[in-house]
Kinemage of the C-alpha trace (Angstrom):
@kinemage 1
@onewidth
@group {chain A} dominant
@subgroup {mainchain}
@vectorlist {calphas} color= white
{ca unk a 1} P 62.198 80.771 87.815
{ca unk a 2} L 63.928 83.095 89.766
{ca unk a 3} L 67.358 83.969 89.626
{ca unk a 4} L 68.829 83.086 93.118
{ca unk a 5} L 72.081 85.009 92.414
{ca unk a 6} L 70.125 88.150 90.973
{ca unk a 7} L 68.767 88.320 93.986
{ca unk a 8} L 71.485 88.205 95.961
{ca unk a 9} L 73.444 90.618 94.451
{ca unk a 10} L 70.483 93.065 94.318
{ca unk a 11} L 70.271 92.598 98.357
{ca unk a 12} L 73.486 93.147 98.967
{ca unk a 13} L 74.729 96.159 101.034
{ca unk a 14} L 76.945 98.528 98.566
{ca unk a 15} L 80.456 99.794 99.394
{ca unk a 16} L 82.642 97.757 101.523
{ca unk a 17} L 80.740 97.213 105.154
{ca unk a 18} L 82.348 98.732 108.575
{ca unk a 19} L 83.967 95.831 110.611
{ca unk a 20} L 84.682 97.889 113.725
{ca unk a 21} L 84.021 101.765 114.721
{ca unk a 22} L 87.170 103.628 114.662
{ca unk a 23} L 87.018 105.491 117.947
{ca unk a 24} L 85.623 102.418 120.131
{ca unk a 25} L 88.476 100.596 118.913
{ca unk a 26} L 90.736 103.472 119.600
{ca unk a 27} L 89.612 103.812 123.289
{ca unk a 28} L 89.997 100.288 123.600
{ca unk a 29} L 93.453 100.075 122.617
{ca unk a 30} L 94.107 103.517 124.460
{ca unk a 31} L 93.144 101.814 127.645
{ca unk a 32} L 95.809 98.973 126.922
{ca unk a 33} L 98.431 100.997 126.472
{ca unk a 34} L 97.570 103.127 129.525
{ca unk a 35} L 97.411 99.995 131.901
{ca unk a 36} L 100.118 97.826 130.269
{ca unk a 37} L 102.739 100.366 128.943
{ca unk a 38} L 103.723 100.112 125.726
{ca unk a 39} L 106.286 97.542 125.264
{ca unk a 40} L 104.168 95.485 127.912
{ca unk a 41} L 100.848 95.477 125.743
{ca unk a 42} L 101.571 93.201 123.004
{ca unk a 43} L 99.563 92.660 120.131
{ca unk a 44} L 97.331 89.631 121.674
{ca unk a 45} L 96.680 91.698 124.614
{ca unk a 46} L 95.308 94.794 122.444
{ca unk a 47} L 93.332 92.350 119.758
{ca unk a 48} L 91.630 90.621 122.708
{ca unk a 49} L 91.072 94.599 124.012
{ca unk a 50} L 89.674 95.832 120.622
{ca unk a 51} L 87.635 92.699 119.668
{ca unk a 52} L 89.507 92.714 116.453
{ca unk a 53} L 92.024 90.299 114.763
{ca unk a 54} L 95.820 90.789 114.289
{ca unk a 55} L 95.137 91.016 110.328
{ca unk a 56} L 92.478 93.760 111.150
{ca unk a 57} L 94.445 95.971 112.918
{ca unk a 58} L 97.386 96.314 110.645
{ca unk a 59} L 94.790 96.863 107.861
{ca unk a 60} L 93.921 99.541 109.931
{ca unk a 61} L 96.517 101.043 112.050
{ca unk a 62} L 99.486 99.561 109.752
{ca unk a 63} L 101.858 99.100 113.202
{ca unk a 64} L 101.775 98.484 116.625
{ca unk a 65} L 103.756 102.025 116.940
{ca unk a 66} L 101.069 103.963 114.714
{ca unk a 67} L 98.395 102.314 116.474
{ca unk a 68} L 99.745 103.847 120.006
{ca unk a 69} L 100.312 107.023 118.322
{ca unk a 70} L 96.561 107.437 116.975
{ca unk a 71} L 95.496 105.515 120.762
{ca unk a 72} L 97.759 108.884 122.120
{ca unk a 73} L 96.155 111.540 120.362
{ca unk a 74} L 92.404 109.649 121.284
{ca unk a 75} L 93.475 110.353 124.854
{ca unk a 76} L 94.537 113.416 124.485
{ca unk a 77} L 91.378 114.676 123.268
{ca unk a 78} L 89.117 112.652 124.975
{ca unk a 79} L 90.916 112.738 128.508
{ca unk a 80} L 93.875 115.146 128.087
{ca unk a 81} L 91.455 117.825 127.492
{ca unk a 82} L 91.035 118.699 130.851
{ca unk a 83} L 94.212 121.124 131.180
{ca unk a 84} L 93.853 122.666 128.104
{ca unk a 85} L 90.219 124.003 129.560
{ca unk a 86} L 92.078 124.372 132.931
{ca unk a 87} L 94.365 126.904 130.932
{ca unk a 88} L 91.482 129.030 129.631
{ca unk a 89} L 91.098 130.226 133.112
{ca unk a 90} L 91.097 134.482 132.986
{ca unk a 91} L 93.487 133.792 136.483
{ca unk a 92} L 97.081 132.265 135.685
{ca unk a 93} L 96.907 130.952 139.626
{ca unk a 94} L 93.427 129.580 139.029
{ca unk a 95} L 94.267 128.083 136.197
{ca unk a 96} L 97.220 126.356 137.484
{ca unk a 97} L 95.608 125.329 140.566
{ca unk a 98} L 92.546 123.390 138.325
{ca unk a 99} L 94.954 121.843 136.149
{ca unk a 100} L 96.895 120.260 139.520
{ca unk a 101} L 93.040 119.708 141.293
{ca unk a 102} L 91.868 118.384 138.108
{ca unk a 103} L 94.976 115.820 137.563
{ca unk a 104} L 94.415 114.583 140.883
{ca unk a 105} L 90.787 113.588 140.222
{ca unk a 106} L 91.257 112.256 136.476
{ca unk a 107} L 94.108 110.176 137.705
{ca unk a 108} L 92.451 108.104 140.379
{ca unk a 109} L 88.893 108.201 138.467
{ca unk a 110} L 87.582 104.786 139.172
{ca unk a 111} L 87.158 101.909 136.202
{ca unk a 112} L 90.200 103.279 134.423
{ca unk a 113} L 93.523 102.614 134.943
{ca unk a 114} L 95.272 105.118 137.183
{ca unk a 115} L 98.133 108.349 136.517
{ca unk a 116} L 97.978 109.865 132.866
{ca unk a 117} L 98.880 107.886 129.980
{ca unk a 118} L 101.263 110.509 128.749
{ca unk a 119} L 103.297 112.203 131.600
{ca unk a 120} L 105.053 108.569 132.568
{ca unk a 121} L 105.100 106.510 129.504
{ca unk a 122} L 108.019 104.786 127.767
{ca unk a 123} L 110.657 106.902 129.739
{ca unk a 124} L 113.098 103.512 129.185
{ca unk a 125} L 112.360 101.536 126.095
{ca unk a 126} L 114.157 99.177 124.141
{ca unk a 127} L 116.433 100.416 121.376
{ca unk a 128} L 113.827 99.831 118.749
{ca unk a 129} L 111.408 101.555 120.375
{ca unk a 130} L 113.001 105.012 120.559
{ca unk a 131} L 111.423 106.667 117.956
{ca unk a 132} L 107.963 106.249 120.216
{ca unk a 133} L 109.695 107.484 123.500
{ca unk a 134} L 110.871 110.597 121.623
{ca unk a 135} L 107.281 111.030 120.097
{ca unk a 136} L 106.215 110.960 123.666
{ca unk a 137} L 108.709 113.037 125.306
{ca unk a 138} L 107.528 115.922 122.594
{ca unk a 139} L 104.209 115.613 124.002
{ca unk a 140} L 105.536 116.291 127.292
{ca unk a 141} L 107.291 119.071 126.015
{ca unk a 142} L 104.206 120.572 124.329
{ca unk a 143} L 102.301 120.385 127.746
{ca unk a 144} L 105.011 122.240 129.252
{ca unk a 145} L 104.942 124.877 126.134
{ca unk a 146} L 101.709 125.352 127.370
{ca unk a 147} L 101.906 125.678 130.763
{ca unk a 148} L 104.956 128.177 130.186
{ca unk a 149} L 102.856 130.178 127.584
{ca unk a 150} L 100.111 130.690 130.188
{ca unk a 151} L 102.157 131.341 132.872
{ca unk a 152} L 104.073 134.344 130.142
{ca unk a 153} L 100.609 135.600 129.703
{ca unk a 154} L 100.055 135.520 133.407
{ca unk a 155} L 103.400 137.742 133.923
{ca unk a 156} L 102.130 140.178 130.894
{ca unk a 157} L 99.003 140.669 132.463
{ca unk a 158} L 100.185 141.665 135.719
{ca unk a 159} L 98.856 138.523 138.008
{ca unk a 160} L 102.604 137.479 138.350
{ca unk a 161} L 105.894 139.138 139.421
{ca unk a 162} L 107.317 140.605 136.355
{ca unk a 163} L 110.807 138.627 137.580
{ca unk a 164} L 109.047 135.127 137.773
{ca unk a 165} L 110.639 132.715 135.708
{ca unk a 166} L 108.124 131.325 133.549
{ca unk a 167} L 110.450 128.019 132.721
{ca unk a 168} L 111.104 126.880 135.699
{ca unk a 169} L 107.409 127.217 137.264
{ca unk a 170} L 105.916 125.618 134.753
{ca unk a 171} L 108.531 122.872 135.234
{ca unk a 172} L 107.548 122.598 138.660
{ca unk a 173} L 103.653 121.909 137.835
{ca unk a 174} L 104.520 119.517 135.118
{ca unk a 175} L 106.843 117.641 137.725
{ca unk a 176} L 103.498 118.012 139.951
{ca unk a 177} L 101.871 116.205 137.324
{ca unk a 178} L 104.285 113.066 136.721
{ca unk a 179} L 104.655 112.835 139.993
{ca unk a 180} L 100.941 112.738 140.884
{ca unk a 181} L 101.069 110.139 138.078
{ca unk a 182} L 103.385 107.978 139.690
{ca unk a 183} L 102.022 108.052 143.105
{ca unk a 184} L 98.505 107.644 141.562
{ca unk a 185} L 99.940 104.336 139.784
{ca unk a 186} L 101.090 103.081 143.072
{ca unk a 187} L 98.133 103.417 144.701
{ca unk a 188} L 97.711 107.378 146.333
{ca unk a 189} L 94.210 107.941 146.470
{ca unk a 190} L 92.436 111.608 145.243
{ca unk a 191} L 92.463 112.778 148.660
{ca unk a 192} L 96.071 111.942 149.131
{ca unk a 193} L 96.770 113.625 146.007
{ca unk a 194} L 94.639 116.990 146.019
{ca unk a 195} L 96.649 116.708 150.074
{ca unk a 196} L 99.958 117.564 147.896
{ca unk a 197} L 98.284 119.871 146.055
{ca unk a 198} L 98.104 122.340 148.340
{ca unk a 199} L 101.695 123.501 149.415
{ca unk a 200} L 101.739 123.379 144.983
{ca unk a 201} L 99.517 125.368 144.734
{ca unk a 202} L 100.848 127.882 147.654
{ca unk a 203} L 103.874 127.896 145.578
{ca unk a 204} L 102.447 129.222 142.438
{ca unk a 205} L 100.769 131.922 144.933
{ca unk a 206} L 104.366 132.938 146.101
{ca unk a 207} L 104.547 134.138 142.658
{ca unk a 208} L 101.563 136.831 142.454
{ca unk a 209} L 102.213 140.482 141.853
């Protein structure tokens, strides 16, 4: 006679099987967050999103605040990307000008929500949630480390006036970018915003050597 339970413990699958893939889940969640802020998604609203339960993802993401932080660094790399490239631009004015033409595509790309996840979240928050609007606002700040590195490099190499205050311009695009981000939120379509682009971008031009 055969052992039935032999059998089924010879048939089944070793290690502990995959209940969800980490980076579907991730973009899922990322979405969420995008559309519904982060205080406004709440955990029904990114379960329902993920296709997982509540017990699943604090077995995997321990906290609604880590979860937003790993759903954060998933859109940085898989939609963020776009002005690091923009930066590898040879030109400092080319480069700036494809990270403003480039934000005002990505931020009114149809079937997503609109703006950038990252530029206009949780700038008011609840008390308890301050520890993920500071974790935010140093993202910000990073961008516009970035933007004031290239635009350093840009002064170093000649392309800008050797008096052009590196700061302040990049300043100016990143306040380009959350406010393209707002506008996109409310509705300002890609021609509307590559429209403000423009004078932006004749700005940064003021600035050439």
């Amino acid at each position: 006679m055969i052992d039935v339970e032999i059998v089924k413990t010879a048939t089944r699958p070793r290690g502990r099987p995959r209940a969800f893939d980490r980076g579907e889940v991730l973009a899922r969640a990322a979405e969420t967050f995008w559309q519904l802020g982060y205080e406004g998604a709440s955990i029904a609203d990114l379960t329902a999103a993920m296709g997982i339960t509540p017990q699943s993802l604090y077995a995997a993401f321990t906290s609604k605040a880590d979860l937003y932080r790993e759903a954060l660094a998933w859109y940085q790399t898989h939609i963020g990307a776009t002005t690091a490239r923009a930066l590898e631009e040879n030109d400092v004015g080319m480069a700036l000008a494809r990270v403003l033409h480039e934000s005002a595509h990505e931020f009114t790309r149809p079937g997503r929500p609109h703006g950038c996840m990252v530029s206009t979240a949780v700038l008011t928050c609840a008390v308890e949630n301050q520890p993920i609007a500071r974790h935010v606002s140093t993202l910000r700040n990073e961008t516009l480390d970035a933007l004031k590195a290239r635009i350093e490099r840009g002064v170093g190499e000649g392309q800008l006036k050797a008096g052009t205050d590196a700061e302040a311009l990049a300043r100016f695009v990143g306040a380009m970018i959350q406010g393209m981000s707002v506008q996109a939120q409310d509705g300002a379509s890609s021609a509307a915003l590559s429209a403000m682009v423009v004078p932006a971008v004749a700005e940064i031009e003021r600035h050439r050597a």
